[in-house]
KOLNU-886406 format. One record per residue (C-alpha): residue number from 0; x, y negated, z negated. Coordinates in nm, 3 decimals, decimal comma. Layout:
BEGIN
@nr=NUM | c1=X | c2=Y | c3=Z
...
***
This chain:
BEGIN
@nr=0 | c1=3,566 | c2=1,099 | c3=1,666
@nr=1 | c1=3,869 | c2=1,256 | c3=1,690
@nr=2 | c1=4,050 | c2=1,077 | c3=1,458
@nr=3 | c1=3,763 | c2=1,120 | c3=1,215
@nr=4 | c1=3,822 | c2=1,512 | c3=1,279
@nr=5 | c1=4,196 | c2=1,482 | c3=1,217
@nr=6 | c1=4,166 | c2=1,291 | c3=0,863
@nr=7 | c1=3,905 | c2=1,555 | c3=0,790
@nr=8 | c1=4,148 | c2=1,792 | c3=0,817
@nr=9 | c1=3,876 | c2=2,046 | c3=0,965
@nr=10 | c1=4,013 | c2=2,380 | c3=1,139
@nr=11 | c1=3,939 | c2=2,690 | c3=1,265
@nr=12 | c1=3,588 | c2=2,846 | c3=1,101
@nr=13 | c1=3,542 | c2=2,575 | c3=0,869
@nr=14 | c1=3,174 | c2=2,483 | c3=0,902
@nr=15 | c1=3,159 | c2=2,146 | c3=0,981
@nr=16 | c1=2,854 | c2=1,922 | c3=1,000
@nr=17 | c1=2,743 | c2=1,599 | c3=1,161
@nr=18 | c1=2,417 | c2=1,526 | c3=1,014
@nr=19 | c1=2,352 | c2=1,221 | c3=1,241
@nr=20 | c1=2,557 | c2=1,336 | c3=1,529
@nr=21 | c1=2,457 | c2=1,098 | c3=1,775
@nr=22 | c1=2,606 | c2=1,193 | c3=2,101
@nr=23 | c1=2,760 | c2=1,448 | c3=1,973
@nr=24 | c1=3,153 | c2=1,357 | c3=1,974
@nr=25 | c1=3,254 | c2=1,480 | c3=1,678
@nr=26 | c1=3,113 | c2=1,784 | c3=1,740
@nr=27 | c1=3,289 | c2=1,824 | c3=2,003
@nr=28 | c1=3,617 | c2=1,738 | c3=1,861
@nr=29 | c1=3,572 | c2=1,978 | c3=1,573
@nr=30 | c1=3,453 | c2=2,218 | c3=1,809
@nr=31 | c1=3,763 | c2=2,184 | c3=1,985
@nr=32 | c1=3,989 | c2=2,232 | c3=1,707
@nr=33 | c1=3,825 | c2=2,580 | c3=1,625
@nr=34 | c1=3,569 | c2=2,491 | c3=1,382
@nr=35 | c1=3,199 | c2=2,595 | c3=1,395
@nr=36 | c1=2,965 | c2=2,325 | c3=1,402
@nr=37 | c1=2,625 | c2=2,162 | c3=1,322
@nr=38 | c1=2,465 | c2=1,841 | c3=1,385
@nr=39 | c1=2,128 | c2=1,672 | c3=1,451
@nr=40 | c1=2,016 | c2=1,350 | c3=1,501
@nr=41 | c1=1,625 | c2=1,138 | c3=1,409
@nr=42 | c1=1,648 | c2=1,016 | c3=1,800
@nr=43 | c1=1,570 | c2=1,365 | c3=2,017
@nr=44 | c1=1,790 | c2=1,119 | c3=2,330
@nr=45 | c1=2,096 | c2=1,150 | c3=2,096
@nr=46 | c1=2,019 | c2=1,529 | c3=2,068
@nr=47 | c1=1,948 | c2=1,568 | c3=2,401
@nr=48 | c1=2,295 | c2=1,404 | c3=2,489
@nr=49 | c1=2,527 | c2=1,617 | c3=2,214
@nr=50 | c1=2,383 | c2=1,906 | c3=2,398
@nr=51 | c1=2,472 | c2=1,783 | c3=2,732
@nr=52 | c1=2,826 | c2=1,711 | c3=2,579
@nr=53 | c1=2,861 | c2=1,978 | c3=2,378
@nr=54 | c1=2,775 | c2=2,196 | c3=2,703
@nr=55 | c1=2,985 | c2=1,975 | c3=2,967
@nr=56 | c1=3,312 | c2=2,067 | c3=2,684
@nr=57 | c1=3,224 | c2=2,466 | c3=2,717
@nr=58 | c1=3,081 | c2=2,443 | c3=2,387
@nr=59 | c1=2,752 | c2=2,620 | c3=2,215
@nr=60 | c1=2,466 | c2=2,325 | c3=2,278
@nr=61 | c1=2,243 | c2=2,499 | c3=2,037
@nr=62 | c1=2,398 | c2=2,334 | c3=1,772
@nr=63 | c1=2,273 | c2=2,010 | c3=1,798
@nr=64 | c1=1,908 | c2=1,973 | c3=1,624
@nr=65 | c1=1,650 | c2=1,744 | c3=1,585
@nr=66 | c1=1,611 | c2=1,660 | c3=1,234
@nr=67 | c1=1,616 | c2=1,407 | c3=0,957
@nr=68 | c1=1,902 | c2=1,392 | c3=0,750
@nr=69 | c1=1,755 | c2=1,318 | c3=0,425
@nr=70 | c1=1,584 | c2=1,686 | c3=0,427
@nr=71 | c1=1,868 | c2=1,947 | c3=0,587
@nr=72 | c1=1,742 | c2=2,297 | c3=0,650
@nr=73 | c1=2,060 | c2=2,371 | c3=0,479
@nr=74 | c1=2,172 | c2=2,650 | c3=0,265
@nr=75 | c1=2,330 | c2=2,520 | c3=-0,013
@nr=76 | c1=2,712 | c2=2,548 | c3=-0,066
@nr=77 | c1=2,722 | c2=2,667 | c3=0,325
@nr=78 | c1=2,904 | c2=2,361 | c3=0,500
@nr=79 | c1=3,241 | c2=2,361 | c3=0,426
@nr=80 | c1=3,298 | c2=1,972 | c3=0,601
@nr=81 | c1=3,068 | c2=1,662 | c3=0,634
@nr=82 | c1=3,195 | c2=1,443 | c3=0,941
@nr=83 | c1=2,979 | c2=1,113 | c3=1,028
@nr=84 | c1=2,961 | c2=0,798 | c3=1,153
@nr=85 | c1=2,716 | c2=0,676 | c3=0,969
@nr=86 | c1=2,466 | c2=0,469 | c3=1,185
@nr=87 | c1=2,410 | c2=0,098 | c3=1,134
@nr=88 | c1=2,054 | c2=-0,074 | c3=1,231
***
């Protein structure tokens, strides 16, 4: 995650988003770099742990939502960085 972060080259108040964000480790690595973020997940377990994570790193949990990627309640043009590991399975 955090190397994914650092290629990204993501900073402070870029938006970045995870769309399937899992247990939420990138999150928290952009978070800790100074970067807003936003992620959900299809599997409400994986949300429920990016909150827990996101929360255990001092971190807003609200960010992490259940949703399917393929429809985004996204404005468009608002996310300044897209950061995933895309899942395999």
């Amino acid at each position: 995650a955090a190397s994914l972060v650092t290629i990204s080259k993501a900073g402070p108040d870029d938006l970045v988003l995870d769309p399937c964000c899992g247990a939420g480790t990138i999150l928290v690595e952009a978070a800790a770099r100074g970067a807003r973020v936003l992620g959900g997940d299809s599997n409400r377990e994986a949300v429920l742990a990016a909150r827990a994570n996101l929360a255990g790193a001092g971190f807003n949990a609200s960010f992490a939502a259940h949703w399917d990627a393929r429809f985004l309640p996204l404005e468009r043009g608002s996310i300044k960085r897209v950061i995933c590991n895309i899942p395999w399975g």
